[in-house]
N, C-alpha and C positions, 0 to 999 in steps of 0.2 A: 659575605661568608668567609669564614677564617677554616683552615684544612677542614672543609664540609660541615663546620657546626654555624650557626649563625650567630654573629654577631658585629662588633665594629670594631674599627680602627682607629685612631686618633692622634697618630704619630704625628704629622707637620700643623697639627690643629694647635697641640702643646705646647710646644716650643715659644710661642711667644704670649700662652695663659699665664693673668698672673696670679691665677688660683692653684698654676699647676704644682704645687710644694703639697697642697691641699687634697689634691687628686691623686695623686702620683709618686711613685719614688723611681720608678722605670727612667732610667735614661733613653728609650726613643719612644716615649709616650704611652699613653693609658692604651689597654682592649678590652671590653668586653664580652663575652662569652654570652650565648643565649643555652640554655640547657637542654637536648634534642627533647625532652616530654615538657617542657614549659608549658605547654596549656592542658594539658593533661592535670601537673602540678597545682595550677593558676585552678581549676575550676575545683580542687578534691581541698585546697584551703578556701574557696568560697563555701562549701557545703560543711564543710565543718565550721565557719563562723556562720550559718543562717539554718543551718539544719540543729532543731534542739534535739531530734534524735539522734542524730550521729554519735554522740560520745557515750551513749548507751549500744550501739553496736558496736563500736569500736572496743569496749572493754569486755567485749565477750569473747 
């Protein structure tokens, strides 16, 4: 967890990637971020790709 949101770190992982140019422009490495509603998120873009009615409610 990064100041109470969840996600990762990757600082001494970096430094010797040699994908890290590719990853990265941070001089002490990548983080990721998780978004506090991610599954929340994660399940309302499932329902709009498998639900054929959703985008008839949604344009109401």
């Amino acid at each position: 967890m990064i100041r109470g949101v969840p996600g990762a770190q990757f600082k001494r992982v970096c430094t010797g990637c040699p994908l890290r140019e590719r990853c990265t422009t941070s001089r002490t490495g990548r983080t990721l971020n998780v978004h506090p509603q991610y599954e929340l998120l994660a399940a309302a873009r499932a329902q709009a790709a498998t639900d054929t009615l959703w985008p008839d409610e949604y344009r109401r």
